[in-house]
KEKE-3310 file (N, C-alpha, C; in steps of 0.2 Angstrom, whole numbers, plus 5000, padded with zeros to 4 digits):
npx = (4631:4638:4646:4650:4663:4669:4678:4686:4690:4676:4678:4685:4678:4668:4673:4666:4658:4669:4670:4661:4663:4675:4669:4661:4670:4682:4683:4677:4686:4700:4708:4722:4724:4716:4726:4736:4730:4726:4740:4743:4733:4739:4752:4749:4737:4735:4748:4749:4758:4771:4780:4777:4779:4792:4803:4801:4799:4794:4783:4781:4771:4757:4742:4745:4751:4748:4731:4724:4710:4705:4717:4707:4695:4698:4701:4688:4682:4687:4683:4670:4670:4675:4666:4654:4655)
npy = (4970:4958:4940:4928:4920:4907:4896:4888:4880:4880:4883:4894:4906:4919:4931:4943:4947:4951:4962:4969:4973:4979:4990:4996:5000:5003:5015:5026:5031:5049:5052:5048:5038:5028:5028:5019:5009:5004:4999:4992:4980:4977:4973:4962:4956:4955:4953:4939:4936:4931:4939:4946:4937:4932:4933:4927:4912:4898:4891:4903:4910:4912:4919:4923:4913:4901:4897:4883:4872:4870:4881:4891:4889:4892:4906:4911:4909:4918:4930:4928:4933:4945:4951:4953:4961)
npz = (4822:4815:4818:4813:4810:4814:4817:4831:4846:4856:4869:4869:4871:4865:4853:4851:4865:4871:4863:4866:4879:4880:4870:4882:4892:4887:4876:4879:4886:4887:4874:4876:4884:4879:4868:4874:4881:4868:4865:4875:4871:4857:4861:4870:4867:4850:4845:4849:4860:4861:4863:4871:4884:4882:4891:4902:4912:4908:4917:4923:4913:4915:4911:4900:4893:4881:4878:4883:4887:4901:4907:4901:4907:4920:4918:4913:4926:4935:4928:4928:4941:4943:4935:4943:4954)
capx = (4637:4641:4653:4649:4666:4673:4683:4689:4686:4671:4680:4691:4675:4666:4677:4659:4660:4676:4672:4657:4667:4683:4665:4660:4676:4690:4680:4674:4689:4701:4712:4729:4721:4714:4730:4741:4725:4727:4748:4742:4730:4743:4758:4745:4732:4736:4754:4751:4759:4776:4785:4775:4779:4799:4809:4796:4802:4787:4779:4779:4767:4751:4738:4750:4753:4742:4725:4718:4702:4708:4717:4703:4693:4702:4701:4681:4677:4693:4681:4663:4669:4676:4660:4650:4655)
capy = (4967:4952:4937:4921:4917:4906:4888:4888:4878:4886:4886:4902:4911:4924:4939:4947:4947:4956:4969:4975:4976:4985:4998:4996:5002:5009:5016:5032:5035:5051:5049:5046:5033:5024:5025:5016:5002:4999:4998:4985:4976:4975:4970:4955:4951:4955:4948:4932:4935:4928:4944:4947:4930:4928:4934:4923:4907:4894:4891:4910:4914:4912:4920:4924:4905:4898:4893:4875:4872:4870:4889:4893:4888:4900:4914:4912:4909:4924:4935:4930:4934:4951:4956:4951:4963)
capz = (4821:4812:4819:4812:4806:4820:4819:4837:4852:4862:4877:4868:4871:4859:4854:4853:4872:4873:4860:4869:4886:4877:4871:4889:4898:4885:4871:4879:4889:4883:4870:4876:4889:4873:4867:4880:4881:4863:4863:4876:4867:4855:4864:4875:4862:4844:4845:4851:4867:4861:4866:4879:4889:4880:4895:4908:4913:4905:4923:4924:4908:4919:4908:4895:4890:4876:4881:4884:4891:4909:4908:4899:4911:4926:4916:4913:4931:4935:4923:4931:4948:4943:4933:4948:4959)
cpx = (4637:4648:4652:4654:4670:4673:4687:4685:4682:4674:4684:4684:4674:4668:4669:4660:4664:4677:4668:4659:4671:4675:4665:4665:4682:4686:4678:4681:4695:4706:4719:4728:4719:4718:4734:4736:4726:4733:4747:4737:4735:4749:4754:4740:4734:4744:4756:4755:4767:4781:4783:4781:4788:4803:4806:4800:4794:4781:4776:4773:4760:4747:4741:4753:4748:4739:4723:4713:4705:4709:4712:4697:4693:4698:4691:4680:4681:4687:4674:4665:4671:4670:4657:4649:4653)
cpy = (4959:4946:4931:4920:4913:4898:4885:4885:4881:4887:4892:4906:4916:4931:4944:4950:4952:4962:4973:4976:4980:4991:5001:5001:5005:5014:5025:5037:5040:5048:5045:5040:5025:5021:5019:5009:4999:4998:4991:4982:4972:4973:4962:4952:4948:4951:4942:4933:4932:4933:4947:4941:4928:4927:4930:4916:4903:4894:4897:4912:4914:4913:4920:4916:4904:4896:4888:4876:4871:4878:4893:4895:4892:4905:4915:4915:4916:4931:4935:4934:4943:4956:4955:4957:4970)
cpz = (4819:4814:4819:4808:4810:4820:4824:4841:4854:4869:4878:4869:4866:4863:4856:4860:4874:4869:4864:4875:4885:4875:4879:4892:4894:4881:4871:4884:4885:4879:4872:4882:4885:4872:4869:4879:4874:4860:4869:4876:4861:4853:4866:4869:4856:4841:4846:4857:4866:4864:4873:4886:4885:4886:4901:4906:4913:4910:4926:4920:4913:4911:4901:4891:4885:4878:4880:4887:4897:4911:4905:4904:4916:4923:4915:4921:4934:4933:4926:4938:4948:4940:4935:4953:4957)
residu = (UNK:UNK:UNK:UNK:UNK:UNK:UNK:UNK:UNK:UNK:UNK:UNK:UNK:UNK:UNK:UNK:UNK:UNK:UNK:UNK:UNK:UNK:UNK:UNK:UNK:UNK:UNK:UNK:UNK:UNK:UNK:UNK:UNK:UNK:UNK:UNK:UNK:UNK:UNK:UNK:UNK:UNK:UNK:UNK:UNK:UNK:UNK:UNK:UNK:UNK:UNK:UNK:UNK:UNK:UNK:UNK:UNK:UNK:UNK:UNK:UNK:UNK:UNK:UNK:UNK:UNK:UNK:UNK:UNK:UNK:UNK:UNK:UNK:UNK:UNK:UNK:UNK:UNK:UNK:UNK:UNK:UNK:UNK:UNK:UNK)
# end
């Protein structure tokens, strides 16, 4: 697979990453389990998140907020600690 199309900060981390996780872990499970993962993929991902996070009060969005390096950051080290275990 191919995915040298990318003019983003490095600290948004390579989708690459997150596609062979989604194989990893949704990809084999049955269908209507898939489904559900991919209606939230694209409520939380593909959306931009703006619907997700409307009815949150700003300080609420947590992960759900737009990424800077800082939240960026969390959610990396959030991510090594859980594929650790």
């Amino acid at each position: 697979m191919n995915y040298w199309w990318r003019d983003t900060p490095r600290y948004l981390g390579q989708p690459y990453n997150a596609l062979h996780h989604a194989i990893m872990t949704i990809r084999d499970l049955p269908q209507g389990e898939r489904a559900i993962w991919q209606a939230m993929f694209d409520h939380y991902v593909f959306s931009g998140g703006e619907a997700a996070r409307a009815h949150l009060p700003e300080k609420g969005h947590g992960v759900l907020a737009p990424l800077d390096a800082e939240a960026a950051q969390r959610m990396h080290h959030f991510l090594l600690r859980s594929l650790s275990l």
